[in-house]
N, C-alpha and C positions, 0 to 999 in steps of 0.2 A: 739548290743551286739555280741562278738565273740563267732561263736558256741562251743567252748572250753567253756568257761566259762558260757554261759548258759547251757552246759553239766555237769559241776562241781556244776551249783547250787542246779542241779535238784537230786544231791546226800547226800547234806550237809542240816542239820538243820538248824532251825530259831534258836535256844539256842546259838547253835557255831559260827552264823553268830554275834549274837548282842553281844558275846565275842570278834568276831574278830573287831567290830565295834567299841566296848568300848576302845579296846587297839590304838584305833585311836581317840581317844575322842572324839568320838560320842556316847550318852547315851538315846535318846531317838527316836528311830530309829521302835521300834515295836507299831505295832497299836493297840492301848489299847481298852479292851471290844469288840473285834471282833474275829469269832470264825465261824471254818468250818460248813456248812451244810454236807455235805459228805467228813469226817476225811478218808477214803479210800484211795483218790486216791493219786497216785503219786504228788510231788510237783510240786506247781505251780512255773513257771517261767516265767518273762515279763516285757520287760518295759511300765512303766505307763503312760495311757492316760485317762486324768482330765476327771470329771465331777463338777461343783459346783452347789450344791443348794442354796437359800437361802430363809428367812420366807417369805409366799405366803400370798398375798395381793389378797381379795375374787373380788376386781375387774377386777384381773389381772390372775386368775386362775379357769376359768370354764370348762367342763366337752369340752367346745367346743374348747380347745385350741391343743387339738390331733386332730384336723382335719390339722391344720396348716403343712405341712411338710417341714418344717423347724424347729420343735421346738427345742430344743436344747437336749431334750432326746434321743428324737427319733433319731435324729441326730447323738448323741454320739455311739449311738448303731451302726449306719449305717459306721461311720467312724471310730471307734477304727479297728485298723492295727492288721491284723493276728498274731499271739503270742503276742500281747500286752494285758497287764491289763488294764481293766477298773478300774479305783479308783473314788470312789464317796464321793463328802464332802456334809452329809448331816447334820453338825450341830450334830454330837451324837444322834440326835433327832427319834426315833423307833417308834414315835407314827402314825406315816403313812408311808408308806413304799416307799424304793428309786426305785423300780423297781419290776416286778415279775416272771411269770414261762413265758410268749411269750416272751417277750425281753430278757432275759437271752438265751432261746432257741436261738435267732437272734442269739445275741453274738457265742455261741456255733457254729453252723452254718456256721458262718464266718471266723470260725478257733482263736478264741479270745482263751487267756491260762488262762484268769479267768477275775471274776467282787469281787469287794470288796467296801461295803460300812458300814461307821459307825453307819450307821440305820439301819433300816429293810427292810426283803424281802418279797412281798406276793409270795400266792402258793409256798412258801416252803420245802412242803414234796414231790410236783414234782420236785423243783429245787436240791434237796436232793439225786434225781435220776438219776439227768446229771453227765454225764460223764467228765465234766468240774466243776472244782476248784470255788466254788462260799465261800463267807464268809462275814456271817452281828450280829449284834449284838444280834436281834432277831427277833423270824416273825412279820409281820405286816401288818393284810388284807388289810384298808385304802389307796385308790387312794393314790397316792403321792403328787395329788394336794390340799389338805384337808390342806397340813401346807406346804407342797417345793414347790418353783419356780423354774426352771431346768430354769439358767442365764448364764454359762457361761463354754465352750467346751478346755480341754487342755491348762489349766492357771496353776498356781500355785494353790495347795489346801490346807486343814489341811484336813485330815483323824486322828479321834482316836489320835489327840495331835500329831499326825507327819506332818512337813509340809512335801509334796511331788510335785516335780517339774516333768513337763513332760518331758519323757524320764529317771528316777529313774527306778533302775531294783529293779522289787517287787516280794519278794520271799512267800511263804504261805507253810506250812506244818497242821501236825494233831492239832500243838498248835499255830497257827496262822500267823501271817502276819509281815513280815521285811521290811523296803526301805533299800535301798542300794544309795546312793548318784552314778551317772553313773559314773562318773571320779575316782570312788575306787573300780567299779564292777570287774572287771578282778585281783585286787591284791588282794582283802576279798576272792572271788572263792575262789583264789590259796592256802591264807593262813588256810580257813574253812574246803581243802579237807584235807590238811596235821593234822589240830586239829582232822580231823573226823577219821584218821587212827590212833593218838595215843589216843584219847578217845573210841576206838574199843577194843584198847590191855589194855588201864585202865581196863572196862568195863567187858575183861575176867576174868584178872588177881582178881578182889575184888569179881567176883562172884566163883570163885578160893578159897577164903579164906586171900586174901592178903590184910595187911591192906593198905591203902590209907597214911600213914607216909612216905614221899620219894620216892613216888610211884607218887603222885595227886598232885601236881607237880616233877615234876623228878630230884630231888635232891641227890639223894642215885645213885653215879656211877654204882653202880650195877643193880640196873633199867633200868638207860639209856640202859647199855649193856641187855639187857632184852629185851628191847625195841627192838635194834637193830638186835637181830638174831630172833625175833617175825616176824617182817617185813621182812625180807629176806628168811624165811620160808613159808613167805605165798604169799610172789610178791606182795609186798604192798610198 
């Protein structure tokens, strides 16, 4: 990713982004039922690095398989690349958790720009406290081995009905989570930061009193011009 544009992402919304996505006919682009533990912090920005789960078979997932190191969790954690997301496909499944409060720490640690899975997270209300962009559906005390099998490290995944391929720039904010297809990262940035500056002077102008007719979309020439000495007033 150019740092121009993961500078630009880390300014623009998930709303504007999945506008500027839609005008590219992409519509289902945001990760459904996944939702920040700490809405706080500044946006996450990162390209994605897979996890996939799938249903745990009780001969194939005992308490003795984290001695292994290799296993593909542990793994993920050791390997996802400094400013990358971890993205985890756990099936929607919350009823055991994809990860908790020391592996997330790893991640942290490591310089990782966030973890996002469509299950749950244990320890929680510590991971709630990091200073790093975490985001899961909901908590979940339960080993993760009780229902996932951590099979497969930076493949293709589904997360929350998006497929995400490695190397997707994943963006997260206070209402959640975008993929960005990589080969449209740098042209969505550009066009999300220019939405973000005329959705700034909307945004004055209706709490202004102005109505939204010719205004939300800019139809009425005299908006435009509106628009355009707004922005050159303020170096936008």
């Amino acid at each position: 990713m150019h740092p121009e544009t993961r500078a630009a992402l880390q300014k623009v919304s998930t709303a504007t982004l999945c506008t500027a996505l839609f005008k590219r006919g992409l519509r289902n682009q945001f990760i459904q039922d996944v939702r920040p533990l700490n809405p706080g912090l500044p946006n996450m920005v990162g390209e994605a690095f897979t996890l996939r789960y799938i249903p745990a078979r009780e001969d194939r997932n005992g308490i003795a398989v984290f001695q292994d190191r290799q296993h593909p969790q542990r793994q993920a954690v050791e390997q996802c690349p400094a400013g990358a997301v971890l993205v985890i496909d756990s099936r929607k499944d919350a009823r055991a958790a994809s990860a908790g409060g020391i592996l997330v720490a790893r991640l942290m640690q490591r310089g990782a720009a966030g973890v996002v899975t469509d299950g749950g997270l244990r320890d929680s209300p510590e991971i709630a406290r990091y200073a790093m962009p975490a985001y899961h559906s909901r908590p979940s005390a339960p080993t993760n081995l009780t229902l996932h099998e951590a099979i497969e490290i930076n493949g293709a995944i589904a997360c929350g009905d998006v497929a995400v391929f490695p190397g997707d720039v994943v963006v997260g904010d206070g209402e959640g989570v975008v993929v960005i297809p990589s080969h449209l990262a740098d042209e969505v940035s550009a066009e999300a930061s220019e939405m973000t500056v005329f959705e700034d002077f909307v945004q004055e102008q209706v709490m202004a009193g102005r109505s939204i007719l010719g205004l939300y979309p800019p139809t009425d020439e005299a908006r435009r011009d509106d628009f355009a000495a707004w922005r050159k007033a303020r170096g936008r």
